[in-house]
C-alpha positions in Angstrom: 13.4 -42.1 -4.4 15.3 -39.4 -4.5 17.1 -39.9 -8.0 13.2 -40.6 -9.0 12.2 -37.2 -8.2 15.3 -35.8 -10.0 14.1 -37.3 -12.3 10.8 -35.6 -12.6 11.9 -32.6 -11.9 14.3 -32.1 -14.7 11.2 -34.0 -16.8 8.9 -31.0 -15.6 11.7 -28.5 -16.4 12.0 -29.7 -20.2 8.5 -29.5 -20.8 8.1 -25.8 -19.2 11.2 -25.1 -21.4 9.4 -26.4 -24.3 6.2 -24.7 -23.6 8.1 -21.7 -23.1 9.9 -22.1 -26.3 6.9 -23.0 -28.3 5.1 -19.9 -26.6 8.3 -17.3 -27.8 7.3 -18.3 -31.6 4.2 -15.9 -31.3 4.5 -12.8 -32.2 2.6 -9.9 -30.7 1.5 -6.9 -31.8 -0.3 -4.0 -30.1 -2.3 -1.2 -32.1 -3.6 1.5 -30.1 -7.1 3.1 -31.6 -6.4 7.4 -30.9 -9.7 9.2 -31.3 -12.7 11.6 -30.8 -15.3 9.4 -29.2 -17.2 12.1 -27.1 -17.1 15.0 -29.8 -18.3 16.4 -33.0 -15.7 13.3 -35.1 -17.4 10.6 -33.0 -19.9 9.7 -35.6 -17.1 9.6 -38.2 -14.4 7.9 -36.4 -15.2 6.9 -32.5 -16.5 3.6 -32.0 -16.6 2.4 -35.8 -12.9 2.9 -36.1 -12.1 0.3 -33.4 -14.3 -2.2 -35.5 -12.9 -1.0 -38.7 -9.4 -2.1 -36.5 -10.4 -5.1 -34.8 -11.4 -6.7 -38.6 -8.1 -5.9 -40.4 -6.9 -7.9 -36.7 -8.9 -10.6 -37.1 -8.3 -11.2 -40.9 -4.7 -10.9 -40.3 -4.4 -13.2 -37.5 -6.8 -15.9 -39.5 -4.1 -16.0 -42.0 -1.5 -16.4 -39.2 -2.6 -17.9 -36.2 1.1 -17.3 -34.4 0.9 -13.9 -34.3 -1.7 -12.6 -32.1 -2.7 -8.5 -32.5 -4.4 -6.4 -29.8 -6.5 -3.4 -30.5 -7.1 -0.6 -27.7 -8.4 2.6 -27.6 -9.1 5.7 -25.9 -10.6 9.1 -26.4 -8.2 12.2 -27.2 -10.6 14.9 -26.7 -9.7 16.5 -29.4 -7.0 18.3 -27.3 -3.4 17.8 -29.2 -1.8 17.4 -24.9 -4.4 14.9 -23.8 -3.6 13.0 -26.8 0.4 13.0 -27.0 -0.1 12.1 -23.4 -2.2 8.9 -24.3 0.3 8.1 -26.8 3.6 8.9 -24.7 2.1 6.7 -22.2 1.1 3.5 -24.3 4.4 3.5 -26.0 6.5 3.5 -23.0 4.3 2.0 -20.4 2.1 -0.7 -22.7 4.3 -1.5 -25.4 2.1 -0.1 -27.9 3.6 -0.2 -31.6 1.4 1.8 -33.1 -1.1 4.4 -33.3 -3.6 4.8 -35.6 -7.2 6.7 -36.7 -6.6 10.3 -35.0 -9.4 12.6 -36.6 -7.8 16.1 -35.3 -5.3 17.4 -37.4 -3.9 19.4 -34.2 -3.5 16.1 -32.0 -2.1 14.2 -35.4 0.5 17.1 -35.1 1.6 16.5 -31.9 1.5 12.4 -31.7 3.5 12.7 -34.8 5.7 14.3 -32.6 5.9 11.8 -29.9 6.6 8.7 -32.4 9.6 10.5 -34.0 12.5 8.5 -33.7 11.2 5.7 -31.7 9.9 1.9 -32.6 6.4 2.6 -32.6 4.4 4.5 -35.7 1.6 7.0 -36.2 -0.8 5.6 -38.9 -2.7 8.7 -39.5 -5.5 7.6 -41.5 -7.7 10.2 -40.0 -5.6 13.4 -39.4 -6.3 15.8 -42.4 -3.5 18.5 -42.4 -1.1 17.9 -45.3 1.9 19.5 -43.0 1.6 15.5 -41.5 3.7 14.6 -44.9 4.9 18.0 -45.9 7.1 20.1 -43.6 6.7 17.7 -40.7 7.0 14.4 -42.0 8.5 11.5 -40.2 9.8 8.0 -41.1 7.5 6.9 -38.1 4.3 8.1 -40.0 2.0 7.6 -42.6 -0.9 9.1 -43.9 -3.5 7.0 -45.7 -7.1 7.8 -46.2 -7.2 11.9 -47.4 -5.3 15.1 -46.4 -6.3 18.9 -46.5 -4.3 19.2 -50.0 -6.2 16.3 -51.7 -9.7 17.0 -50.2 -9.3 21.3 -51.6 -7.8 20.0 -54.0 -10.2 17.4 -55.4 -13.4 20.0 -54.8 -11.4 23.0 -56.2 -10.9 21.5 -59.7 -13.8 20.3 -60.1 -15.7 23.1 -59.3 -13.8 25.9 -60.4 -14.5 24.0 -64.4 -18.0 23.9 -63.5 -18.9 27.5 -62.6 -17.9 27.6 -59.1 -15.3 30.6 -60.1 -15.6 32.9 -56.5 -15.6 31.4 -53.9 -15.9 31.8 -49.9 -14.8 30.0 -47.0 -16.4 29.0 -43.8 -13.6 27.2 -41.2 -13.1 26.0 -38.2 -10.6 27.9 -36.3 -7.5 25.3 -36.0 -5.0 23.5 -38.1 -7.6 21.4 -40.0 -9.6 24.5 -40.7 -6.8 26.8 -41.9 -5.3 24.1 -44.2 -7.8 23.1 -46.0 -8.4 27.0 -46.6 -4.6 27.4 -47.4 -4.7 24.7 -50.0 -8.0 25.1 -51.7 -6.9 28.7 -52.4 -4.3 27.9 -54.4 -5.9 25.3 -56.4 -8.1 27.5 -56.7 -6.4 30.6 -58.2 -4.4 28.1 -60.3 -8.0 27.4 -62.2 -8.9 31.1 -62.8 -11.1 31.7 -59.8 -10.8 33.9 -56.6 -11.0 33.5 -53.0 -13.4 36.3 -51.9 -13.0 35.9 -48.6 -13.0 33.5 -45.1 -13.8 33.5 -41.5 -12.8 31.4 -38.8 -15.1 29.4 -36.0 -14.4 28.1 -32.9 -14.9 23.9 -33.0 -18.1 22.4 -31.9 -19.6 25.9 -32.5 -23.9 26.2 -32.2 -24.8 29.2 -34.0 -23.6 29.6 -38.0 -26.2 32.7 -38.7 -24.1 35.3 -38.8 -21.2 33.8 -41.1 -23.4 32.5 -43.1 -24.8 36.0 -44.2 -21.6 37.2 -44.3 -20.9 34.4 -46.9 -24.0 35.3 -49.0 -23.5 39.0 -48.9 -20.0 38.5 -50.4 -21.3 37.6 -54.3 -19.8 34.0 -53.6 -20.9 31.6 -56.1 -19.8 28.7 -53.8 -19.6 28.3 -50.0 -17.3 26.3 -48.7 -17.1 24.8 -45.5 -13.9 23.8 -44.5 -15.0 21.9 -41.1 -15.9 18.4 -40.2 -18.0 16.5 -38.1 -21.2 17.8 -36.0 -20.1 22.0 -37.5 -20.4 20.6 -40.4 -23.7 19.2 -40.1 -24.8 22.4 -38.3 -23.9 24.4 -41.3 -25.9 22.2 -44.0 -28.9 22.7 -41.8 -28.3 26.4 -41.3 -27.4 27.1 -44.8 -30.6 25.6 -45.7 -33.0 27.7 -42.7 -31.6 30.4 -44.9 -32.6 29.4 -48.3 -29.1 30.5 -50.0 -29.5 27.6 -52.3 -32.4 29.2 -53.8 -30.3 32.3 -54.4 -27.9 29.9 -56.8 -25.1 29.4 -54.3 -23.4 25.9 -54.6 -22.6 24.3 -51.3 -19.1 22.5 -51.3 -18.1 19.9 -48.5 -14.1 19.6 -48.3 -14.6 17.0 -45.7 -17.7 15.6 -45.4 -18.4 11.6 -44.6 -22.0 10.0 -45.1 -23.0 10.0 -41.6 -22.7 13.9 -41.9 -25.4 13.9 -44.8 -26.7 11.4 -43.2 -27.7 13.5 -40.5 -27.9 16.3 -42.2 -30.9 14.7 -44.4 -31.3 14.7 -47.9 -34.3 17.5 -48.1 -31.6 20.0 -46.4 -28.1 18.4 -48.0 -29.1 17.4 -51.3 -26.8 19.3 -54.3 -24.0 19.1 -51.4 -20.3 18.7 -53.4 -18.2 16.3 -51.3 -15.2 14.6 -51.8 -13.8 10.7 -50.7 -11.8 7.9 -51.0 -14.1 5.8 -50.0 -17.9 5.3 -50.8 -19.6 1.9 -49.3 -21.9 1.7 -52.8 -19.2 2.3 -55.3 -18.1 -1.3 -56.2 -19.0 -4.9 -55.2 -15.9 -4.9 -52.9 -17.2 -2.1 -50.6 -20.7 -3.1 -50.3 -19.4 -6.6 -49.1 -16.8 -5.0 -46.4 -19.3 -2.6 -45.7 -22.5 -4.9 -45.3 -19.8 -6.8 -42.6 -18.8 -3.5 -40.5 -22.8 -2.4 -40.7 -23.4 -6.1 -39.1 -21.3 -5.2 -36.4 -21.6 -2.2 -35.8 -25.3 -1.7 -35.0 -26.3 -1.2 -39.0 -24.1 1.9 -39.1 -22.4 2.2 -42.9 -18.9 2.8 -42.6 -17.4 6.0 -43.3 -14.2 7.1 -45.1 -12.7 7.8 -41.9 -13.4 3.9 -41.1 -12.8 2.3 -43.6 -9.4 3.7 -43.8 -8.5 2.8 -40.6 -9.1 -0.9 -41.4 -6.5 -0.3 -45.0 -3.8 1.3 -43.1 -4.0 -1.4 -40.5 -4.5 -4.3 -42.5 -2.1 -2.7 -44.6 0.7 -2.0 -41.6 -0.2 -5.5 -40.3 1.0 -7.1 -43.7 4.1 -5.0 -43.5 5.4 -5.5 -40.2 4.8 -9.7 -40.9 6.9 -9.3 -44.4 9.4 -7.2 -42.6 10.1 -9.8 -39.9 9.4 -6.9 -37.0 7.9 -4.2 -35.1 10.0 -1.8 -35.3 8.2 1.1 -36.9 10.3 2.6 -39.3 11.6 -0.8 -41.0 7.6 -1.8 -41.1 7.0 1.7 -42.7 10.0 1.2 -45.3 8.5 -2.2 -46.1 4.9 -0.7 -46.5 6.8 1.7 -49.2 8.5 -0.8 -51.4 5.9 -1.9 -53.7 2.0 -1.0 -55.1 -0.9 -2.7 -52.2 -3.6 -3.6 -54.0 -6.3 -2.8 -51.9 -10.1 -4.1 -51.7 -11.5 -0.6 -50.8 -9.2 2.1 -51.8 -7.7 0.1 -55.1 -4.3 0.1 -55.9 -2.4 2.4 -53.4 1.1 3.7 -53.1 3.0 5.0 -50.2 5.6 7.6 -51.1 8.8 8.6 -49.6 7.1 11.0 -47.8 4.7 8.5 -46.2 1.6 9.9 -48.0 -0.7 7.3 -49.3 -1.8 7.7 -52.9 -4.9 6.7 -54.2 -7.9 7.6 -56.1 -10.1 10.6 -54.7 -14.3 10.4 -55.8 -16.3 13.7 -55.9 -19.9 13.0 -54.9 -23.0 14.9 -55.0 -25.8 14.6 -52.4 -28.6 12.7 -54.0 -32.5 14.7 -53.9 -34.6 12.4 -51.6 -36.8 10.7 -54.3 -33.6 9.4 -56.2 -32.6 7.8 -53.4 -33.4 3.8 -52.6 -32.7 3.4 -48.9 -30.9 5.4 -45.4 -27.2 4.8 -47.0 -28.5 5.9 -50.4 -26.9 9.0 -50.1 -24.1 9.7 -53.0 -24.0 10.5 -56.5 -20.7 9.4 -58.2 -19.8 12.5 -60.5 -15.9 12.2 -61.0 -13.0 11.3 -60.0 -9.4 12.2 -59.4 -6.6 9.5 -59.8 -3.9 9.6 -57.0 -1.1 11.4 -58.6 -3.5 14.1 -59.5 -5.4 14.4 -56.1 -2.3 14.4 -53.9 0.3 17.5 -53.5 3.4 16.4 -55.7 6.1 15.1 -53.3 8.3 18.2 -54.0 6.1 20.7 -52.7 5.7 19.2 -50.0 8.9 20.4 -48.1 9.4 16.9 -47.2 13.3 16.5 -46.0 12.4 12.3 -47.3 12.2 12.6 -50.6 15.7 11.8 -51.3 14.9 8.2 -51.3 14.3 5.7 -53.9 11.7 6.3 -56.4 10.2 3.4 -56.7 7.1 4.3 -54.2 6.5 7.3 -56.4 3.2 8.7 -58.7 4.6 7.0 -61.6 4.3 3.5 -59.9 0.4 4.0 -59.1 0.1 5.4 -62.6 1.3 2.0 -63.9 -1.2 0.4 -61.1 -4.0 1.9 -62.4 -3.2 1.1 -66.0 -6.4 -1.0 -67.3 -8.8 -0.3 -64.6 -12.0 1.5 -64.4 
């Protein structure tokens, strides 16, 4: 009897070995979802960028049922301490290996910060301020969907060849604000036009009246409003209670999604200059992604901010399968290596610097009886390829760029070679 229950017991012991064997070839990976779900970004980012997340996930882990990904998420508060703490205490309490989305350029700043030198990453596909892959870049981060640089950028040259030749700047008062202000003006200045002047405005401000006389009264042929989210939308609605567009003025957008003119409404936003990656009607490819976020996401169409967050992850995903593990900076250094051809942002390339390159859209605000429907909001008037649209790698002040050139402009130029 007793040798029988030996024998069982070591019986029981191989299978639990083999269970626990078969159970060690599944690899895990966690992705944790950093964002403004509360504030003025929520519309942009908030609950649609966990979707946009929990897609590239589920795609990825159809393809390969072994490795199992978990998306979580929590709100930063668009304070850069709350969120480094959220980040901090993922990575070194829950394992997280990665943090994506952030839509504040101050709490990309500081989670950048927190990710330096360690295994897990910062996938920044929402945090604007160039400085992310400039003076403060990390081979823990990278920055996919837009930056300060490429949004000015994109809206200065286009603008300053069309008439837009003084200009004047409405911001927010903080690191996204005073970028996009810093790098517009020298695009600008570049194309023969002149900064008249700026002011700066506290975040989730209410009242625009007074700086938006003070924009008018300067002779500015275009306003800029270098803001995002709900001030944004306040200032489209304000501008208009002012009538400055009947005075000539051109209203420029340097980072604007369609939920903004969405809920800004095409009577008050149309003639609006924008600038994005991503627009869900520009090609079959994102009308059918987009048509599958709006069906889960309570018929909402996805933003740039979202649909980025789905690339970079999908993209990172990809990466850290090819490269074997989850360590972030070998995942990042695979995610460098060659061209991803991408079903909403096209053919993209990560350079040393971990800036993204890829084609930047300027869009015009459609007049409500040219458009067909609630999402028929944007006008397709030009386009930016990514080696123009991006700041060249060497004025960036990136201390990276020392390493191979294979991940540089010249390899999306070849990408694009052919297409439309």
């Amino acid at each position: 009897m007793k040798s029988f229950l030996r024998l069982i017991g070591a019986s029981l012991f191989v299978v639990t070995a083999c269970s626990a064997a078969m159970a060690d070839t599944t690899r895990t990976m966690k992705i944790g979802i950093l964002n403004d779900a509360s504030g003025p970004y929520s519309d942009n980012a908030g609950e649609g960028s966990v979707t946009a997340a929990k897609i590239a996930a589920e795609e990825v882990m159809q393809q390969h049922p072994d490795f199992k990904v978990e998306i979580i998420s929590a709100d930063h508060q668009n304070k850069a301490d709350v969120g480094a703490a959220i980040a901090r205490r993922w990575i070194d309490q829950e394992k997280v290996d990665a943090v994506a989305d952030v839509p504040n350029s101050a709490v990309g700043l500081a989670v950048n910060e927190v990710v330096r030198g360690g295994k897990a990453a910062l996938i920044a596909s929402s945090a604007a301020t160039s400085d992310l892959t400039g003076k403060y870049c990390s081979p823990n981060t990278i920055q996919w969907t837009f930056d300060t640089w490429a949004a000015s950028h994109t809206i200065g040259n286009y603008l300053v060849h069309h008439g837009g030749r003084k200009w004047y700047f409405i911001a927010t008062d903080n690191a996204l604000g005073k970028s996009m202000v810093r790098d517009a003006t020298s695009v600008i200045g570049a194309g023969g036009g002149t900064v008249l002047g700026s002011v700066n405005v506290p975040i989730n401000n209410a009242d625009y009246a007074s700086f938006i006389l003070q924009a008018d009264a300067s002779g500015a042929d275009v306003i800029a409003f270098a803001t995002a989210g709900g001030d944004t939308v306040n200032l489209i609605k304000q501008s208009s209670e002012f009538g400055l567009k009947q005075n000539g003025k051109t209203f420029a957008a340097l980072l604007t999604t369609t939920n903004d003119v969405e809920a800004s409404g095409l009577a008050v936003g149309q003639g609006l200059i924008i600038t994005q990656p991503f627009y869900w009607d520009l090609n079959d490819a994102s009308r059918a992604w987009s048509a599958k976020f709006s069906a889960r996401q309570h018929g909402q169409s996805p933003t740039a901010f979202h649909a980025g967050v789905y690339s970079s992850v999908l993209a990172y995903l990809n990466a850290a399968l090819a490269a074997g593990t989850n360590d972030a900076q070998a995942v990042i250094r695979k995610i460098k290596e060659r061209p991803i051809e991408d079903a909403l942002f096209g053919p993209v390339v990560v350079r040393a610097d971990g800036r993204a390159l890829h084609n930047m859209y300027i869009l015009k605000v459609k007049a409500p009886k040219a458009s067909e429907g609630k999402w028929d909001l944007l006008e397709n008037i030009g386009m930016l390829s990514g080696p123009e649209a991006f700041r060249p790698i060497e004025q960036g002040g990136c201390t990276m760029v020392d390493q191979p050139k294979g991940n540089q402009p010249e390899a999306l130029a070849g990408a694009l070679a052919g297409r439309d």
